[in-house]
C-alpha positions as CSV (number, residue, x, y, z in Angstrom):
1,X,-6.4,37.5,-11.6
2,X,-5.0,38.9,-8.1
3,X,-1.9,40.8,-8.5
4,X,-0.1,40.1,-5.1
5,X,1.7,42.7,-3.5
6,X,2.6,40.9,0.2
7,X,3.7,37.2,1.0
8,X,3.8,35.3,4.0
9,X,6.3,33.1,4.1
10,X,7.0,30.1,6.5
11,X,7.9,26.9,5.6
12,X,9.7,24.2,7.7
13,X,11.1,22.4,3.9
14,X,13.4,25.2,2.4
15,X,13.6,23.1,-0.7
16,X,13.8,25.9,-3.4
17,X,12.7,28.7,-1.3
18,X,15.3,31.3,-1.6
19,X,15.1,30.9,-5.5
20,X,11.7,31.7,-5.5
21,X,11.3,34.7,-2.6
22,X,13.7,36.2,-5.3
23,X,11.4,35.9,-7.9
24,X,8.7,37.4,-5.8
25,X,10.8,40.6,-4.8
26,X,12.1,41.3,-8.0
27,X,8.1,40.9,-8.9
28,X,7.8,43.7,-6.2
29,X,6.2,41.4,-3.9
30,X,6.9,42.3,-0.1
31,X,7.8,38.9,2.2
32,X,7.0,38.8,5.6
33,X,8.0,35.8,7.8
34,X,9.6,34.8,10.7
35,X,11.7,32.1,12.8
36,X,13.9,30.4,10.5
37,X,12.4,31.2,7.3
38,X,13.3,34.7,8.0
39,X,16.6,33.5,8.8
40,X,17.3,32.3,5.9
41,X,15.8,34.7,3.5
42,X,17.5,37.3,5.3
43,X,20.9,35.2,5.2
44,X,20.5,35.1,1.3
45,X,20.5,39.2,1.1
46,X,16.7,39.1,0.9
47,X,14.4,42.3,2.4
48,X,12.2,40.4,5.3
49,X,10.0,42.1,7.1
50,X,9.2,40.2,10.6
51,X,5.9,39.0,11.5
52,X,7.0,40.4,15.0
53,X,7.2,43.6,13.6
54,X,3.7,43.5,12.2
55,X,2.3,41.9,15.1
56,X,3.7,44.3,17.4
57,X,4.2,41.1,19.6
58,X,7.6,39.0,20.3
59,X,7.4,35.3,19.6
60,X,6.6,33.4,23.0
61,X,6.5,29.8,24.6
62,X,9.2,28.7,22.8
63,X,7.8,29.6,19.3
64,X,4.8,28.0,19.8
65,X,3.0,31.4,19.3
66,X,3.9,33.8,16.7
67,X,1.2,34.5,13.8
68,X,-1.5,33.7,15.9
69,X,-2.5,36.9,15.6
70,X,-5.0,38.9,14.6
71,X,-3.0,40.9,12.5
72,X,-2.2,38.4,10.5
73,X,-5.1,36.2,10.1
74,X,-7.0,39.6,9.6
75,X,-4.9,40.2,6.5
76,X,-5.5,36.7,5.4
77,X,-9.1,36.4,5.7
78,X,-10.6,39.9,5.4
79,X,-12.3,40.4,1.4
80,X,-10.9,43.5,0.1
81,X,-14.3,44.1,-1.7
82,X,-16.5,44.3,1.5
83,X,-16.7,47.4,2.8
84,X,-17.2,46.0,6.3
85,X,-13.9,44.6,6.0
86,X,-12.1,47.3,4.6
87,X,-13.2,49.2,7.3
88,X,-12.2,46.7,10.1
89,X,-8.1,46.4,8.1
90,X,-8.2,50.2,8.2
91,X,-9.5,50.4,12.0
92,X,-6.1,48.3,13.0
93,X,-4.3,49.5,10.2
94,X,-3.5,45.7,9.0
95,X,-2.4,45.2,5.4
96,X,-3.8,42.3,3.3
97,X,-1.6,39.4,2.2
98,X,-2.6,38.2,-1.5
99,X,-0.1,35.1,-1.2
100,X,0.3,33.0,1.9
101,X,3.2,30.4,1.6
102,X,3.5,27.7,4.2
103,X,4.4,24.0,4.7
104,X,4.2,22.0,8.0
105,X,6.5,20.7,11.1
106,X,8.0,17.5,9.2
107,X,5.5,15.6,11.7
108,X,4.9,12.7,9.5
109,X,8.6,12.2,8.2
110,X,9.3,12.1,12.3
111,X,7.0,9.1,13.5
112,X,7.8,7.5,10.2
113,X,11.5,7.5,11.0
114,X,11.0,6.7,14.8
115,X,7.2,5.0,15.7
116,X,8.4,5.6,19.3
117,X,8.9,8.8,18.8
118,X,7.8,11.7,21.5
119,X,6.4,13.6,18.3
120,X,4.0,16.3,20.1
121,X,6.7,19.3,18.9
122,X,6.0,18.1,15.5
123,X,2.5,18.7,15.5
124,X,2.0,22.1,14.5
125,X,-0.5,24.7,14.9
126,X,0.1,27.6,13.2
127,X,0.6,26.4,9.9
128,X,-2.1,24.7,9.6
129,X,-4.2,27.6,10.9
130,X,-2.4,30.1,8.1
131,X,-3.5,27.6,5.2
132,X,-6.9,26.6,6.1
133,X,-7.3,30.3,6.3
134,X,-5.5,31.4,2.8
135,X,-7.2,28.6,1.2
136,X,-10.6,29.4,2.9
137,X,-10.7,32.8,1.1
138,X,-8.9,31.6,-2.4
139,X,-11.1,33.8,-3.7
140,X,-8.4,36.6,-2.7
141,X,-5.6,34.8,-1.7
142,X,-3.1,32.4,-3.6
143,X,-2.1,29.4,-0.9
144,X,1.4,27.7,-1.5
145,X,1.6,24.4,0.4
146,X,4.4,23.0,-1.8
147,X,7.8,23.3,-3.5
148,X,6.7,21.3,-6.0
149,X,4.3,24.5,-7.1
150,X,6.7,27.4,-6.7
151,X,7.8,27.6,-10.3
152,X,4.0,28.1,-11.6
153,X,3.2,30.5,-8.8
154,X,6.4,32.7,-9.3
155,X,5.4,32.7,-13.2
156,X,2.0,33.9,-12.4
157,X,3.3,36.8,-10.1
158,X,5.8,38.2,-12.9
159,X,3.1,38.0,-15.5
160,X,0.8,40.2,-13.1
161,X,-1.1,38.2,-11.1
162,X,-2.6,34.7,-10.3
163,X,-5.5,33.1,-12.3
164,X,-8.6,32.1,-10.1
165,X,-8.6,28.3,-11.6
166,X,-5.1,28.0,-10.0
167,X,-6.0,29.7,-6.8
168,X,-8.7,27.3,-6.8
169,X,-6.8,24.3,-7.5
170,X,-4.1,25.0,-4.9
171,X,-6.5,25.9,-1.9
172,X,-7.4,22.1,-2.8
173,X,-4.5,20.4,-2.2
174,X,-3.7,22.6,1.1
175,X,-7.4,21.2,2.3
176,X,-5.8,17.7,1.2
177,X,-2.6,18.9,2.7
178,X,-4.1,19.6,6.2
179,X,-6.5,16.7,6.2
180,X,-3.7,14.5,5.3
181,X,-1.5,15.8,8.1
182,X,-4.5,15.5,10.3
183,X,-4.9,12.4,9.4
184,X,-1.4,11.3,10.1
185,X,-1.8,12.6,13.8
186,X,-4.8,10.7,14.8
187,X,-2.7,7.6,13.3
188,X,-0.2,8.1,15.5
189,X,-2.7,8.9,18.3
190,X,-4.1,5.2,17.8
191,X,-0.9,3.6,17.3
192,X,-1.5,0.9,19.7
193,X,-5.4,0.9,18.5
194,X,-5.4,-0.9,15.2
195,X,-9.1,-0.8,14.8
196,X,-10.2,2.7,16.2
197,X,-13.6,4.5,16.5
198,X,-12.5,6.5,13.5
199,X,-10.5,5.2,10.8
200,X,-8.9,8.5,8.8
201,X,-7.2,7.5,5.4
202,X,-5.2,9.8,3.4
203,X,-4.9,8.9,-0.3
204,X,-2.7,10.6,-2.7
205,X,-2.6,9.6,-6.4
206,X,0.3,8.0,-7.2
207,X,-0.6,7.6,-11.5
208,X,-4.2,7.3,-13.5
209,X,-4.1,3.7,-15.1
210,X,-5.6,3.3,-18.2
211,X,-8.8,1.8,-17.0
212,X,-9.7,-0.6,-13.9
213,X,-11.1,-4.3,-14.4
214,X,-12.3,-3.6,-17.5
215,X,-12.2,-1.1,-20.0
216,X,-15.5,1.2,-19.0
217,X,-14.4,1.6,-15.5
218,X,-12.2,4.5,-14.8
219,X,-9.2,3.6,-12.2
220,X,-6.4,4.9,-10.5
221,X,-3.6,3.7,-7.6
222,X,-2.9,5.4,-4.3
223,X,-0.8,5.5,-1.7
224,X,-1.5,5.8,2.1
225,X,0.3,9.4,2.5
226,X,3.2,9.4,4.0
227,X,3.6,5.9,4.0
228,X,4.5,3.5,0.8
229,X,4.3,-0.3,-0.4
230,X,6.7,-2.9,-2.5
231,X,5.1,-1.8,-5.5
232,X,5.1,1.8,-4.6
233,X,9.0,1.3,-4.5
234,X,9.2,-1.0,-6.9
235,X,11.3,-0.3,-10.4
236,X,9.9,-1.5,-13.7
237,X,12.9,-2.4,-15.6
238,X,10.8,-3.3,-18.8
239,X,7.0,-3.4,-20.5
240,X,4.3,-0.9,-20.2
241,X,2.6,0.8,-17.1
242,X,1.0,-1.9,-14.4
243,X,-3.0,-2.3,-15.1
244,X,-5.1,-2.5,-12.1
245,X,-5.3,-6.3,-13.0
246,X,-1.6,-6.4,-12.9
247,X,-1.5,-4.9,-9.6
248,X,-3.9,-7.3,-8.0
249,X,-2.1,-10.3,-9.0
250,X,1.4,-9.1,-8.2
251,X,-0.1,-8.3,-5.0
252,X,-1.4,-11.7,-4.4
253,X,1.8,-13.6,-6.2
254,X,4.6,-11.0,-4.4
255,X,2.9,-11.9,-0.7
256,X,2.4,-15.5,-1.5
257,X,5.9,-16.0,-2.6
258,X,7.3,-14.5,0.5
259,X,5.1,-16.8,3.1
260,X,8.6,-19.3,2.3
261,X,12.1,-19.0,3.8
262,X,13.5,-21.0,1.1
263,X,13.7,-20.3,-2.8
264,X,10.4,-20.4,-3.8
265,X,8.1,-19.7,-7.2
266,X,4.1,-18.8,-7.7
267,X,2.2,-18.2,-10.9
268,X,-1.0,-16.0,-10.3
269,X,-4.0,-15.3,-11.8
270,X,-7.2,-13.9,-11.0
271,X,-5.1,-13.1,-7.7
272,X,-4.9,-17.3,-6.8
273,X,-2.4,-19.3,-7.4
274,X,-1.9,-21.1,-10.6
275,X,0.8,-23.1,-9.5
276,X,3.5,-22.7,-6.2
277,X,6.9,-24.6,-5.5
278,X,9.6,-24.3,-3.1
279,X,13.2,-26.1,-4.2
280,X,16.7,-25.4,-3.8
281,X,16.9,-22.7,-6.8
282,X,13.8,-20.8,-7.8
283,X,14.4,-21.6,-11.0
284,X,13.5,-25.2,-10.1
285,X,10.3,-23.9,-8.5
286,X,9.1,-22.2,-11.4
287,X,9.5,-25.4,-13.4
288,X,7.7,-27.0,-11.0
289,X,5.2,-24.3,-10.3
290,X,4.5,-23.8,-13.6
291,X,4.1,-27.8,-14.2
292,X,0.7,-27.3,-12.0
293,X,-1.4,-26.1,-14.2
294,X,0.0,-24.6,-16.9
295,X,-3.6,-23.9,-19.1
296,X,-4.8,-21.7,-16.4
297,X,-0.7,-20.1,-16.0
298,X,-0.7,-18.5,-19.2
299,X,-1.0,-14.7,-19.5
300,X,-0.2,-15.0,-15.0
301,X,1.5,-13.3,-13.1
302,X,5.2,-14.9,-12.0
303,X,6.4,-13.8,-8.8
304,X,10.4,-15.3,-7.4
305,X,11.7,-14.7,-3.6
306,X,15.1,-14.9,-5.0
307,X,17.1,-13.0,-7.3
308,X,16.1,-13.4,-11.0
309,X,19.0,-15.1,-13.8
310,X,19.1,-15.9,-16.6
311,X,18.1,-19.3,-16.8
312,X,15.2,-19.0,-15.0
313,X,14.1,-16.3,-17.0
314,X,14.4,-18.2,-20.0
315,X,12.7,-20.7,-18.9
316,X,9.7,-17.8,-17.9
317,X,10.3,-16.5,-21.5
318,X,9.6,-19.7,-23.1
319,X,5.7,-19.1,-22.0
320,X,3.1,-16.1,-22.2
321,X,3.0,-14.2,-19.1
322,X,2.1,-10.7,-18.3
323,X,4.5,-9.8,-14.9
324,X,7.5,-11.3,-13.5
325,X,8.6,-9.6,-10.1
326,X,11.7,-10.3,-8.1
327,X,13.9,-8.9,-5.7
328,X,16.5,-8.4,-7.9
329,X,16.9,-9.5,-11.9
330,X,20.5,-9.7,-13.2
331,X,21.9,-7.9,-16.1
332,X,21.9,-11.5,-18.4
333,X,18.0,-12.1,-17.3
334,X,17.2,-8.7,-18.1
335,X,18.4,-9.2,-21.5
336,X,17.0,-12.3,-21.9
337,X,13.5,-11.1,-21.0
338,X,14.3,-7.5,-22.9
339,X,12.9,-10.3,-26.3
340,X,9.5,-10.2,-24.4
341,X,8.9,-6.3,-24.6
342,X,5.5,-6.7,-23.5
343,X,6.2,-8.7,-20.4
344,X,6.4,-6.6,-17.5
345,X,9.2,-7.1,-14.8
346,X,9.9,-6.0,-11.8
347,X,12.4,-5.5,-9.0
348,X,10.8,-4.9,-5.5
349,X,11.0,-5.0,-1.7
350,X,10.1,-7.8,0.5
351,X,6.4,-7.2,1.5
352,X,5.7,-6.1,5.0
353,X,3.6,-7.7,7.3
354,X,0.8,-7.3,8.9
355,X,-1.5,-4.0,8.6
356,X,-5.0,-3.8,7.4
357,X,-7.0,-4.9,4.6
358,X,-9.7,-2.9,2.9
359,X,-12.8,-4.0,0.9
360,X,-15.0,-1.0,-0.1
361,X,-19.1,-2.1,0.4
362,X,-21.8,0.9,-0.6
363,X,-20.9,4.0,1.7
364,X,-18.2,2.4,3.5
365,X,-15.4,-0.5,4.1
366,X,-15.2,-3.5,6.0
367,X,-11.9,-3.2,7.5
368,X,-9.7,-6.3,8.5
369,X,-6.3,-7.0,10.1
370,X,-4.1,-8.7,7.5
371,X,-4.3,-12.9,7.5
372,X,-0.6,-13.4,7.2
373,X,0.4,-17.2,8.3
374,X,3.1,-17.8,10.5
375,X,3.6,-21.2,11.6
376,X,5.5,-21.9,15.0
377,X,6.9,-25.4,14.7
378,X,8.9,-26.0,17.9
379,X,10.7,-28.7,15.5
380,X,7.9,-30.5,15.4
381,X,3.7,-29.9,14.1
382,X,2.6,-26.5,14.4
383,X,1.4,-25.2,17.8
384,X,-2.3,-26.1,17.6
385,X,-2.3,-28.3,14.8
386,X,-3.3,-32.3,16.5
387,X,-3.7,-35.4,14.7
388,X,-7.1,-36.8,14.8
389,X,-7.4,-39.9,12.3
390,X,-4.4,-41.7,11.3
391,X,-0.8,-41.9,12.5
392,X,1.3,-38.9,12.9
393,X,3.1,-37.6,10.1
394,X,6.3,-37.8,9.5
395,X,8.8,-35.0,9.3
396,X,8.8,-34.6,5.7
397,X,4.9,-35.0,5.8
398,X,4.5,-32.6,8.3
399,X,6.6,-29.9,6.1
400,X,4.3,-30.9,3.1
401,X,0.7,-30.4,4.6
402,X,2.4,-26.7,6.3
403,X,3.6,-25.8,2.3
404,X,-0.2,-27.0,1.2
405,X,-1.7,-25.0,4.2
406,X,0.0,-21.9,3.6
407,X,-1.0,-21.8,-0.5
408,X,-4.9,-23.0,0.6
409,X,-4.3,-19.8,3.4
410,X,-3.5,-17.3,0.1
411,X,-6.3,-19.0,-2.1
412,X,-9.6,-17.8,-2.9
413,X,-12.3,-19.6,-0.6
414,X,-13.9,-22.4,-1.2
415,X,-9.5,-23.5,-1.4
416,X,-8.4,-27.1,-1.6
417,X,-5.0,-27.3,-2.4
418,X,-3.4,-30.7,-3.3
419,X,0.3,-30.6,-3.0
420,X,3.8,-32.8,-3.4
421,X,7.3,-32.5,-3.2
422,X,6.7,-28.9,-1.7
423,X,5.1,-28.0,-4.7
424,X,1.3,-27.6,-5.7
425,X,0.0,-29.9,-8.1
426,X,-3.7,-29.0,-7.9
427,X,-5.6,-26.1,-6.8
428,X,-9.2,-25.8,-6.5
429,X,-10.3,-22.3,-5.8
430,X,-13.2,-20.0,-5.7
431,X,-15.7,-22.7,-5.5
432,X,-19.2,-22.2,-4.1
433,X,-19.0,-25.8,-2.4
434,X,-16.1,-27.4,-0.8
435,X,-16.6,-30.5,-2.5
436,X,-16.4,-29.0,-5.4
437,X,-13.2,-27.0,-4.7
438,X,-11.8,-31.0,-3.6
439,X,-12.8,-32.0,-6.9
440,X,-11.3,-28.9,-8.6
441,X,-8.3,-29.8,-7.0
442,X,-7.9,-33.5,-7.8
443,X,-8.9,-32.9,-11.8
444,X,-5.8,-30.5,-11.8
445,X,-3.9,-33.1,-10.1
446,X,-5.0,-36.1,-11.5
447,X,-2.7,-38.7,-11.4
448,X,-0.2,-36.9,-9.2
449,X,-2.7,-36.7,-6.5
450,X,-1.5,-40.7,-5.4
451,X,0.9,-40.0,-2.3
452,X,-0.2,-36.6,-1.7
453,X,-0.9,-34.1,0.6
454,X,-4.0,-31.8,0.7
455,X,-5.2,-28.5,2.8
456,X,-8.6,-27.1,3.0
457,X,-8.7,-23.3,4.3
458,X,-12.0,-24.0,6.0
459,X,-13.7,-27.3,7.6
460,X,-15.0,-30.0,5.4
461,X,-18.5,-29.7,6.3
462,X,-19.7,-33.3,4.8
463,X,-17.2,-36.3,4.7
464,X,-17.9,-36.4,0.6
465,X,-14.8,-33.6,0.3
466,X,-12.2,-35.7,2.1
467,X,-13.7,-38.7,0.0
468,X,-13.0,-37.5,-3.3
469,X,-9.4,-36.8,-2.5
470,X,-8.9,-40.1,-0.5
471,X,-10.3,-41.7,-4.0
472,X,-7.4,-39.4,-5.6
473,X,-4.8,-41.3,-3.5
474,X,-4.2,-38.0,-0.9
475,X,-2.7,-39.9,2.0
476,X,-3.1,-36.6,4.4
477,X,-5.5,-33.7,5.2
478,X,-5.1,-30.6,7.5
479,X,-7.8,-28.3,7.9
480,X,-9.4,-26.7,10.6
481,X,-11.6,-29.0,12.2
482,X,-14.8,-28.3,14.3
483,X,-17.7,-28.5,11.7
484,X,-21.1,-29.6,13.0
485,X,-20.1,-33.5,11.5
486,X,-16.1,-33.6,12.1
487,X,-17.0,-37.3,13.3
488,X,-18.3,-38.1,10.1
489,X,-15.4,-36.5,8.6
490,X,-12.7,-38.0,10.7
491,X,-14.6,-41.1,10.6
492,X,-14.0,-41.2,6.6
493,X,-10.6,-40.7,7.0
494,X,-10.2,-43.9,9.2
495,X,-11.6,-45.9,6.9
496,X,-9.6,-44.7,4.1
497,X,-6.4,-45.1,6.3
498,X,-5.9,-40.8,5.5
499,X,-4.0,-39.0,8.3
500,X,-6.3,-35.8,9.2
501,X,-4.9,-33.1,11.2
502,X,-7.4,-30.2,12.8
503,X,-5.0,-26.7,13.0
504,X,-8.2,-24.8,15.2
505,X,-7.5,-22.3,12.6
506,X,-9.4,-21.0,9.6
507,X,-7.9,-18.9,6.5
508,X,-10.8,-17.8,4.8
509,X,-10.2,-15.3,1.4
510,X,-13.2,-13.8,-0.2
């Protein structure tokens, strides 16, 4: 237990600051600070003493030096119980601070509001300096990075003192703190650097889930600090707290959903798609997205690009599923799903684009710039995408092989994807052999493979992949083109009369 007797105060939030310096002078606690803080302590009837007045020096270059002084960091970091010390305080006659209070230039909130920003003002110095100090020697002093802490702190002063286990703890987070901040600078440093010689990510816990993929392993989510994500925002109007399996598969489902401009549906599991449609009201696309497979749909996750009624929910209600998330669900869906206490639903943001993709290997990541597909059309075929078996698709083809390329483009490789009527009607995922994901494909489709469309995410290495759908009745293949026997495969497509279409891109998804 330290009893504290001095304070240094500077914070650039004020959130619930003046209530607590009054806690700590009624405690008999004596503040020091200066600049604003001062300003405002002093502007609330508070007794401030001046770090200018202890540092016998005036504040100069615009504020950018004022407690870098010895003075004060002496009375930070000195030990009381070392003699050596002791003597070197009483030499310059500098008084020991037991509590140091300080938050940091809003640099983060700055950049984050303006990218463009000239944000060097922001980046401050001082602070930083005061908590790495305070936090360094928690063995003597109690270190304040937050509002969020003042309450506990205050209650510790009154009742005499404050605990080591919660010095401890808060010289943690104001390590975290400054590492964070840190961390938010060197962003911004490499703003136009997406992939830079070092990569610094600042987590913060956003909740403990009850376990991760399965029950033994421990699991949590985070967030980037300073930064959020749809589901970070995202308000859960009904069911219990998101799983780590339920956040995988909205992930997939909410992203996929949103690769369409028009009202569109998808059913996820295992983070690929059960089933995907796009029709003139979503809930027309979940009927038909659920229609692809609805074995592997139950227990999915449902994900809608338009708002959520209450027919469509019904219609979702009618089947087990663990998540629905939408942009918006209306007060009669709400109810309608409220039956289905156990289903969880959301209301989120449009995903953003781009950014980077993590995958943790032993003692590192492999780090990745998102694979979002954007198709530029000109009115016609994709830039890129050429025609090289077959005649040229019409419009209406055309739009069908894009819908089946972007779903293969969000599917787990080996991806075929069999599709009609801009909606899936077979997906074969995850498979070790592109044949085998064909033949995946086509058993879901069965007989609504005749007249269809199929995409591959990767090149058909043999010609026995675009056989087995041809036998299936697909009429048209896209897929990237350039394997070591793309004559053999275009070959099989002219004898089968299939259109083929090389796009001289790849959308591999491990």
């Amino acid at each position: 237990m330290i009893p504290v007797h001095r304070a240094l105060v500077s914070v650039s939030d004020k959130t619930g600051l003046v209530a607590f310096a009054r806690r700590l002078v009624a405690a008999g606690v004596e503040i020091v600070s200066s600049g604003g803080t001062a300003a405002t302590l002093a502007g609330a009837g508070l007794a401030v003493t001046a770090v200018s007045d202890v540092t016998g020096a005036p504040e100069i270059l615009g504020g950018r030096v004022k407690t870098l002084h010895p003075r004060i960091h002496g009375g930070i970091l000195a030990v009381p119980t070392d003699p050596a010390h002791q003597a070197d305080l009483d030499a310059a006659a500098i008084e020991p601070f037991q509590l140091v209070v300080v938050n940091l230039y809003p640099f983060e909130a700055t950049v984050a509001a303006d990218p463009a920003a000239d944000a060097v003002e922001q980046i401050d110095i001082g602070g930083p300096a005061m908590i790495r100090a305070a936090a360094k020697n928690h063995d003597h002093v109690a270190v304040v990075v937050s509002p969020q802490d003042y309450d506990e702190v205050a209650t510790a002063v009154e009742a005499g003192g404050v605990p080591r286990p919660l010095r401890r703890r808060l010289a943690a987070e104001a390590f975290a703190g400054t590492a964070a901040y840190d961390a938010a600078i060197v962003a911004w440093m490499h703003r136009d650097d997406p992939l830079p010689q070092r990569l610094v990510l600042p987590l913060e816990r956003v909740e403990a889930l009850r376990y991760g993929e399965n029950p033994h392993q421990a699991a949590a989510v985070y967030r980037m600090s300073g930064g959020d994500g749809w589901w970070d925002g995202a308000r859960l109007l009904q069911g219990r707290a998101m799983s780590f399996n339920n956040y995988a598969d909205a992930e997939a489902a909410w992203r996929l959903v949103w690769a369409f401009a028009e009202p569109a549906a998808a059913v996820v599991k295992h983070t690929n798609a059960c089933g995907v449609a796009v029709c003139d009201t979503v809930g027309s696309a979940f009927d038909k997205a659920w229609d692809c497979d609805p074995l592997s749909a139950f227990g999915g996750v449902v994900a809608l690009n338009r708002p959520l009624d209450a027919a469509t929910a019904a219609a979702i209600a009618a089947n087990f599923v663990e998540v629905v998330v939408a942009p918006e669900v209306t007060a009669e869906a709400a109810r309608v799903l409220g039956a289905r206490r156990n289903v969880r639903v959301l209301e989120a943001a449009k995903p953003r684009p781009g950014g980077l993709e993590f995958r943790a290997v032993e003692g590192g990541f492999l780090v990745q710039e998102r694979d979002d597909v954007a198709l530029a059309t000109g009115g016609g075929m994709p830039d890129g995408w050429r025609v090289v078996a077959g005649s040229a698709p019409s419009a209406g083809v055309t739009s069908e092989l894009e819908f089946a390329w972007t779903v293969a483009a969000a599917t787990k490789s080996n991806a075929v994807v069999i599709a009609k009527d801009r909606g899936a009607i077979g997906v074969g995922a995850g498979d070790q052999s592109r044949v085998g994901a064909a033949e995946r494909a086509v058993a879901r489709a069965g007989e609504r493979a005749l007249g269809a469309v199929a995409a591959s995410d990767a090149f058909l290495p043999f010609r026995d992949g675009l056989d087995v759908l041809a036998a299936a009745g697909v009429v048209a293949l896209v897929e990237p083109g350039g394997s070591l026997r793309a004559d053999e495969v275009i070959t099989a497509a002219t004898e089968h009369g299939m259109t083929l279409i090389f796009t001289g891109m790849r959308h591999f998804r491990h």
